[in-house]
C-alpha positions in Angstrom: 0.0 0.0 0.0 2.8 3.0 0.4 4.2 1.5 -2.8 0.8 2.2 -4.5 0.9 6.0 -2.8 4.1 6.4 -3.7 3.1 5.6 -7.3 0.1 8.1 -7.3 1.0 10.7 -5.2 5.1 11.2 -5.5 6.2 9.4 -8.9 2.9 10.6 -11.2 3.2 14.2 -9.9 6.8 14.7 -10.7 5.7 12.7 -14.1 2.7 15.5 -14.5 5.7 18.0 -13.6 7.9 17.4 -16.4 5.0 17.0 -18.7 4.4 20.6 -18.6 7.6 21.2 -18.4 7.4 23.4 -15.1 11.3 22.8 -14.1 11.0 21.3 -11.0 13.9 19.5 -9.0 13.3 16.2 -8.7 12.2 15.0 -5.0 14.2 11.9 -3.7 11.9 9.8 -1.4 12.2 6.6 0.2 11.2 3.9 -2.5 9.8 0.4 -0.6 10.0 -2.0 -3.6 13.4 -3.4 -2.5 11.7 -4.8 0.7 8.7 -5.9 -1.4 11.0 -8.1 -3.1 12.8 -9.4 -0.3 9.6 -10.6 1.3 7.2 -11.9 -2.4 10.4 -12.6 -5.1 9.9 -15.7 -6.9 12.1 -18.7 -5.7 14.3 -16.3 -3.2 11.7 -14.4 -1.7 10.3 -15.0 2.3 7.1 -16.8 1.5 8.8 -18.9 -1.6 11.4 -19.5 0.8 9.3 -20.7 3.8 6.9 -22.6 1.6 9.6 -25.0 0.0 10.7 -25.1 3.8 7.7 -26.6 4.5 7.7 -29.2 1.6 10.4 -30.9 2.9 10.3 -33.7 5.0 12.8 -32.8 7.7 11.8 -29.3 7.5 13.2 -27.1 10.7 12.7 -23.7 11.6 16.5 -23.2 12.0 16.8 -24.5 8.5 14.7 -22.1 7.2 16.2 -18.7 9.3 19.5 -20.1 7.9 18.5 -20.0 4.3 16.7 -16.9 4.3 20.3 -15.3 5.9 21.8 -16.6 2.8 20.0 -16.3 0.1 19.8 -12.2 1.3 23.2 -11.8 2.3 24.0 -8.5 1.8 20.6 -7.2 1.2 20.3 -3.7 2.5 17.0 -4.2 4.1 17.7 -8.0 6.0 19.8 -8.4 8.9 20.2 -10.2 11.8 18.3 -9.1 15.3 21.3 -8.5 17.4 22.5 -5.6 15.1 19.4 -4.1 15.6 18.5 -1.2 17.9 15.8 -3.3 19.6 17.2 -4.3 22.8 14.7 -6.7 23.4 16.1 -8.8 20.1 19.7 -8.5 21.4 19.7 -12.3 22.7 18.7 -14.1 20.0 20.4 -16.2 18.0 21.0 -15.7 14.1 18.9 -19.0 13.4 15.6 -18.1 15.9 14.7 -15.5 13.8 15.7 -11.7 10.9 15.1 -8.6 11.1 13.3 -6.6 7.9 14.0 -2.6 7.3 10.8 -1.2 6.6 10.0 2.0 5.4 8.8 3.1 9.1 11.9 1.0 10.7 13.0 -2.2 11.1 10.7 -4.9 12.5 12.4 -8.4 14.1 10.6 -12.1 13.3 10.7 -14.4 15.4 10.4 -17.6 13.1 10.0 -20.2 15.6 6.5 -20.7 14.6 6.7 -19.6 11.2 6.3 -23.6 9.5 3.5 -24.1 12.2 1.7 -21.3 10.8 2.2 -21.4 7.6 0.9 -24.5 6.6 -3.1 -24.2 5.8 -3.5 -27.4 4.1 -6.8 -29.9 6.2 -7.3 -33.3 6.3 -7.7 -34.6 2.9 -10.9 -36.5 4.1 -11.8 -32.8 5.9 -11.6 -31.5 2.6 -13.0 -33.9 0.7 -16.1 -34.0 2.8 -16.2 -30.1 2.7 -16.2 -29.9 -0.9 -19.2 -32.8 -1.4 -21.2 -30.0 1.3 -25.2 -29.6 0.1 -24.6 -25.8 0.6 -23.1 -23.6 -2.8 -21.3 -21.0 -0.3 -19.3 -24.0 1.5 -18.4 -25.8 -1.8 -16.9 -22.2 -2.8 -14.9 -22.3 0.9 -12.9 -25.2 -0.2 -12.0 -25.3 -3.8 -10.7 -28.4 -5.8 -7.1 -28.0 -5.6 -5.6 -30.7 -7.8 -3.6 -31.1 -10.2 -3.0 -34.3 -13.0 0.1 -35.9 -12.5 2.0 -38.5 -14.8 -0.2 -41.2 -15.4 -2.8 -39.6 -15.2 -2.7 -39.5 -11.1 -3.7 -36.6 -8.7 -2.0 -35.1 -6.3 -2.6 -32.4 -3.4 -1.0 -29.1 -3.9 0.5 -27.4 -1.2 -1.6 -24.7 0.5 0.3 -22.0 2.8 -1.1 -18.8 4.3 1.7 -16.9 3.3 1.0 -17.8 -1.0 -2.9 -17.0 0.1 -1.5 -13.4 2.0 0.0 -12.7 -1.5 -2.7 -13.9 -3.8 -5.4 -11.7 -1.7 -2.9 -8.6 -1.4 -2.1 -8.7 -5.2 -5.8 -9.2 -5.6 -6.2 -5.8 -3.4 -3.6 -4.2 -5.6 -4.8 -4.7 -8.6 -8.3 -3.4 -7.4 -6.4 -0.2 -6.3 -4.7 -0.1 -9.3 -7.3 0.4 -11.2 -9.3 3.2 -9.4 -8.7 6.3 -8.4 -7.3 7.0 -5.1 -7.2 9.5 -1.6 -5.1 8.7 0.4 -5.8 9.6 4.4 -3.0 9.7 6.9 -3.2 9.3 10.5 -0.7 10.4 12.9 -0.3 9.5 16.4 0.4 12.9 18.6 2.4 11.4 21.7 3.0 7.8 22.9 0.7 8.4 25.7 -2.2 8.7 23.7 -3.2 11.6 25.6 -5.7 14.2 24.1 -4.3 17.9 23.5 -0.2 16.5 23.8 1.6 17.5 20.8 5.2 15.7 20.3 6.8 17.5 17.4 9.3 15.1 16.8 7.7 11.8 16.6 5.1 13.7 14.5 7.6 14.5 12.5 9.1 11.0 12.3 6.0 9.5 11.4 5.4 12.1 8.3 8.8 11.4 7.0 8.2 7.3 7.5 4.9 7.9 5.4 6.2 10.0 2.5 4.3 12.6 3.4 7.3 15.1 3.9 8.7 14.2 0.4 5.3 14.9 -1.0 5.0 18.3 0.5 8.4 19.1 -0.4 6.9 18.0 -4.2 3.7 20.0 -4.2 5.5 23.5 -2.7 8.1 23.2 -5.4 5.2 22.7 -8.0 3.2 25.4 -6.8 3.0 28.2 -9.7 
């Protein structure tokens, strides 16, 4: 979603700027699609990674913390928890969990649940019995999800939360995409969550985290 405002409201405007050729300087801003990458790639991405995790037989959580720190090594926006500024991620151990750079800061995983949770596949009888159901809206629930085989076999595909997370939000995107937007940003005044207490500088924080900054800095420069 701030890739999709950063689309409308930051990369379109300058676009509209040039357009009409009204000289303005470009406006850097913090650009997200690196860490959308890191997460949804193909083969090397998070999910892709956690998903074969979960294929194999003797599939462990260590494993699968190991693999992501190589297959990203290097990667501006992955790193370990201890070189993090979260004291409370200081103690764990490279292969309990990563930490992810987000645009608003960086976020630590603990992955020692991740296989447990990922896998969303029932009972093949469960299923089975679900999809026979009397009732159209729980037949749509539980779509047939095999595939032919060689000789002419069937097999289960593997179902995950994390390929339905992406399927759904790519769903949402493309929705999005192809209507027009407004954007509304909230800001949280003070920690506290106290009525009439103003903190300037983790207003400020937050606006910069958002883009918003960037996209003032864009619309006073554009301003005839």
């Amino acid at each position: 979603l701030q890739q999709l405002f950063n689309e409308r409201v930051l990369r379109q405007e300058q676009s509209l700027y040039e357009a009409e050729g009204l000289g303005v300087a470009h406006v850097s801003f913090v650009d997200n699609q690196d860490c959308i990458d890191l997460v949804e790639a193909k083969k090397n991405g998070i999910i892709d990674l956690l998903d074969e995790e979960c294929r194999l037989p003797s599939a462990s959580v260590e494993h699968f913390t190991n693999t992501v720190h190589q297959t990203s090594k290097g990667h501006f926006r992955l790193t370990v928890p201890r070189q993090t500024k979260l004291s409370f991620y200081k103690g764990m151990r490279d292969s309990e969990g990563f930490a992810i750079r987000h645009y608003a800061g960086a976020v630590c995983y603990d992955t020692s649940q991740f296989l447990e949770k990922n896998n969303d596949a029932l009972h093949d009888n469960l299923e089975l019995l679900m999809q026979e159901s009397s009732d159209p809206f729980v037949r749509q629930l539980f779509p047939h999800k095999e595939i032919s085989a060689k000789g002419g076999a069937k097999k289960l595909i593997f179902a995950s939360i994390g390929d339905k997370f992406r399927t759904q939000l790519n769903q949402l995107m493309g929705r999005l995409s192809s209507t027009g937007a407004l954007f509304i940003r909230c800001v949280k005044t003070n920690v506290k969550l106290e009525a009439g207490r103003f903190m300037g500088g983790q207003v400020l924080s937050q606006l910069q985290c958002a883009g918003m900054a960037a996209v003032l800095e864009l619309m006073q420069t554009g301003y005839p």
